[in-house]
RODO-2510 file (C-alpha; in nm, 4 decimals, decimal comma):
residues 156
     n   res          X          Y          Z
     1     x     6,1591     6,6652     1,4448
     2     x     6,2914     6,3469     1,2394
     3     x     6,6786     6,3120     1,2155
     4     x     6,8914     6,4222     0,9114
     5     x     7,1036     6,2206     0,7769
     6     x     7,4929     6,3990     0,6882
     7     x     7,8098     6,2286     0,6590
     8     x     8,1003     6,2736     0,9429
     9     x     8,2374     6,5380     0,7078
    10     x     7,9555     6,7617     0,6666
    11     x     7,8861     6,7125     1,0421
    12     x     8,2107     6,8499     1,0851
    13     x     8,1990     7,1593     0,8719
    14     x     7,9071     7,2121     1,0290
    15     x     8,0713     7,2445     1,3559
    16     x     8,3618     7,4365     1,2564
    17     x     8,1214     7,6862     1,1108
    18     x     7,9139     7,7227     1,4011
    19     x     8,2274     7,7494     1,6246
    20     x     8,3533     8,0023     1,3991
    21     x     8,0708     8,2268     1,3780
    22     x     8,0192     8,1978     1,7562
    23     x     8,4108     8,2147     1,8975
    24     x     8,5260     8,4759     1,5914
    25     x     8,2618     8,6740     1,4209
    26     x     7,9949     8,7255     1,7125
    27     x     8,2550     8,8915     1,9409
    28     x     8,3791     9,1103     1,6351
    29     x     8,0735     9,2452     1,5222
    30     x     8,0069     9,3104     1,8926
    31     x     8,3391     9,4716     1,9379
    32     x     8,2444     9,6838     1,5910
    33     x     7,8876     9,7904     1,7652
    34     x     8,0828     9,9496     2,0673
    35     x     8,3502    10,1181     1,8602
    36     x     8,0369    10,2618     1,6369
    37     x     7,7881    10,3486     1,9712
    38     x     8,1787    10,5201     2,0812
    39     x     8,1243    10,8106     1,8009
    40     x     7,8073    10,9522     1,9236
    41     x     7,4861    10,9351     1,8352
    42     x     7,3524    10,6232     1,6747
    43     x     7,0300    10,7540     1,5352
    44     x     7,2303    10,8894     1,2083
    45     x     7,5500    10,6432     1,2582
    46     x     7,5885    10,4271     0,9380
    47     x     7,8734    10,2368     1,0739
    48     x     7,6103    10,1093     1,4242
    49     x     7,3457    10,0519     1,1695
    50     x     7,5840     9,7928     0,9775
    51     x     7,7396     9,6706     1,2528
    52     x     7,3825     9,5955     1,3851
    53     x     7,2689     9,4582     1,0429
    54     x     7,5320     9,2497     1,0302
    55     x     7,5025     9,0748     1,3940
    56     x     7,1116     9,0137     1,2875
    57     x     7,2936     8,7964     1,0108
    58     x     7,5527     8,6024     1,2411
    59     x     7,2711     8,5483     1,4720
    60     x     7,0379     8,4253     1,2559
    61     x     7,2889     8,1712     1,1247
    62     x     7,4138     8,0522     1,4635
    63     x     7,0344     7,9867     1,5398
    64     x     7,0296     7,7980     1,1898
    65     x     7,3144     7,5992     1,1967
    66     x     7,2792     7,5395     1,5560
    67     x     6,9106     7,3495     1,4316
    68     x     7,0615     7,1767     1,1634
    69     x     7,3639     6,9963     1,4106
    70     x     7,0727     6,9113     1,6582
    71     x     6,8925     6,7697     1,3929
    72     x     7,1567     6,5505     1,2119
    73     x     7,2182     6,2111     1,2437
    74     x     7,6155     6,1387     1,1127
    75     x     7,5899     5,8618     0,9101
    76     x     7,9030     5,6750     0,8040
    77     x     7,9914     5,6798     0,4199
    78     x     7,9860     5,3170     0,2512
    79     x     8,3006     5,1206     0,1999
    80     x     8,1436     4,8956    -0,0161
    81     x     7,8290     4,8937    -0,2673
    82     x     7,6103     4,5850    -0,2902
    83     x     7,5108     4,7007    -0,6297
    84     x     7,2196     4,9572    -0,5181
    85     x     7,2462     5,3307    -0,4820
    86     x     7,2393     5,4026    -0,0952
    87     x     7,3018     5,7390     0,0986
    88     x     7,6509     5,8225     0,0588
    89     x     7,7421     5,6616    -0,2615
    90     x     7,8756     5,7824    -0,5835
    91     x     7,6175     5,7707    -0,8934
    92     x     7,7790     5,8060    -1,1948
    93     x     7,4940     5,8840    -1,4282
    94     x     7,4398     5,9984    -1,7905
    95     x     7,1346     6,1972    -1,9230
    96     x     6,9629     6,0009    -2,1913
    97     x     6,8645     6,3180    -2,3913
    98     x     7,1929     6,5230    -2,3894
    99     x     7,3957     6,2431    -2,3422
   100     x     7,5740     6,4751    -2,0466
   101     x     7,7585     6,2393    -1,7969
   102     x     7,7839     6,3380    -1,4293
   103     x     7,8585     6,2465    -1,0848
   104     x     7,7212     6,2429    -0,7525
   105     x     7,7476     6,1762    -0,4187
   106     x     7,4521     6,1853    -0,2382
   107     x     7,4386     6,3395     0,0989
   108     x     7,1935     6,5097     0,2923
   109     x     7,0278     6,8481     0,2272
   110     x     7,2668     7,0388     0,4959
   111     x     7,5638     6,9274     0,3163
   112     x     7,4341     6,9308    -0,0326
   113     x     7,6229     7,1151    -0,2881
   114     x     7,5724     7,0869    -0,6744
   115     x     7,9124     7,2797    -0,7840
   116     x     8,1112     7,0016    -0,5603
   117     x     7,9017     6,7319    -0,6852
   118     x     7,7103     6,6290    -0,3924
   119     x     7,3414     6,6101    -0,4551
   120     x     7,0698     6,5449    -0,1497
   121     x     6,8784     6,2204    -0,1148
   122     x     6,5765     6,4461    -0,0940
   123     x     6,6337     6,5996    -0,3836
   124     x     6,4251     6,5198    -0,6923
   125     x     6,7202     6,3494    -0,8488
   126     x     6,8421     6,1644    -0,5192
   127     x     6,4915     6,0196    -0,4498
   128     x     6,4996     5,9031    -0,7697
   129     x     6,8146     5,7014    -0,7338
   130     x     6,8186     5,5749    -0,4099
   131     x     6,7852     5,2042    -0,4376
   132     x     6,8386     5,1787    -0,7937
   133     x     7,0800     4,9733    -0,9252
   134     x     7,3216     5,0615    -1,2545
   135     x     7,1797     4,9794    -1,5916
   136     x     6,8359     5,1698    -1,4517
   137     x     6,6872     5,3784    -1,6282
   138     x     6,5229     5,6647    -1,4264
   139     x     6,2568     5,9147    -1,4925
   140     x     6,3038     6,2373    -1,2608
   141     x     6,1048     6,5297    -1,2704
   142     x     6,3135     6,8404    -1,2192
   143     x     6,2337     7,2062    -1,2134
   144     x     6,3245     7,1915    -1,5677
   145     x     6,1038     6,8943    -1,6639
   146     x     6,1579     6,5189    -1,6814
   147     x     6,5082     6,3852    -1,7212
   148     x     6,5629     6,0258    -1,8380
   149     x     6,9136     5,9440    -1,6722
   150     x     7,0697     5,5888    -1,6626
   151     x     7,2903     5,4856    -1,3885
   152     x     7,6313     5,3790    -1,5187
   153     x     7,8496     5,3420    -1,1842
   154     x     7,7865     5,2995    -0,8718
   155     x     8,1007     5,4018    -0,6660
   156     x     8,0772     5,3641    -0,2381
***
């Protein structure tokens, strides 16, 4: 399986979320399966069902996120910018049709997060930009259709 790339930071969430979903939740939904298989029969218990329903969940994202750390490859952020877009930069860009500015970082998909402003260099838009330089301007087709952005900043 090829490496991912993620910063040190989402590397670390990463971690801290597995930890806590192995060291905090697993044993507590375990501890709520006992308490419910404690009443009686489980056939017709709601609370074992849920309990069980839920472990299936915390399971399935220990196995997840436990992929995604083996798969990463923590790649330092850039303390400088030689003038093209590069993983782990800042593109400040502006949408030549709306005229909507916005920024991103661009990280990699495990980290990704529109609503915080980090994009993924897989992403339509973050293919698009990576080794562009500011002044481009950058057809990207999106789910919504093609977007003609220019790159006004590049920040490391």
């Amino acid at each position: 399986m090829p490496r991912v790339p993620i910063t040190r930071n989402g590397y670390k969430k990463l971690m801290s979320e597995l930890k806590r979903l192995q060291k905090e939740d697993r044993p507590s939904v375990i501890k709520a399966i006992e308490e419910a298989r404690g009443h009686g029969d489980i056939s017709e218990n709601a609370e074992f069902e849920s309990a069980k329903q839920k472990q299936g969940i915390i399971e399935g994202k220990i196995q997840e996120l436990t992929e995604w750390v083996g798969n990463s490859q923590i790649v330092d952020l850039p303390k400088e910018v030689d003038g093209k877009v590069i993983f782990g930069c800042v593109v400040i860009v502006e949408d030549l049709q709306t005229g909507e500015v916005n920024s991103y970082r661009l990280v990699g998909p495990y980290e990704a997060d529109v609503l915080a402003g980090t994009i993924s260099v897989t992403s339509p838009i973050g293919k698009a930009l990576i080794g562009r330089e500011e002044g481009d301007e950058v057809k990207v087709q999106t789910p919504k259709g093609i977007r003609n952005i220019e790159i006004l900043e590049i920040q490391p």
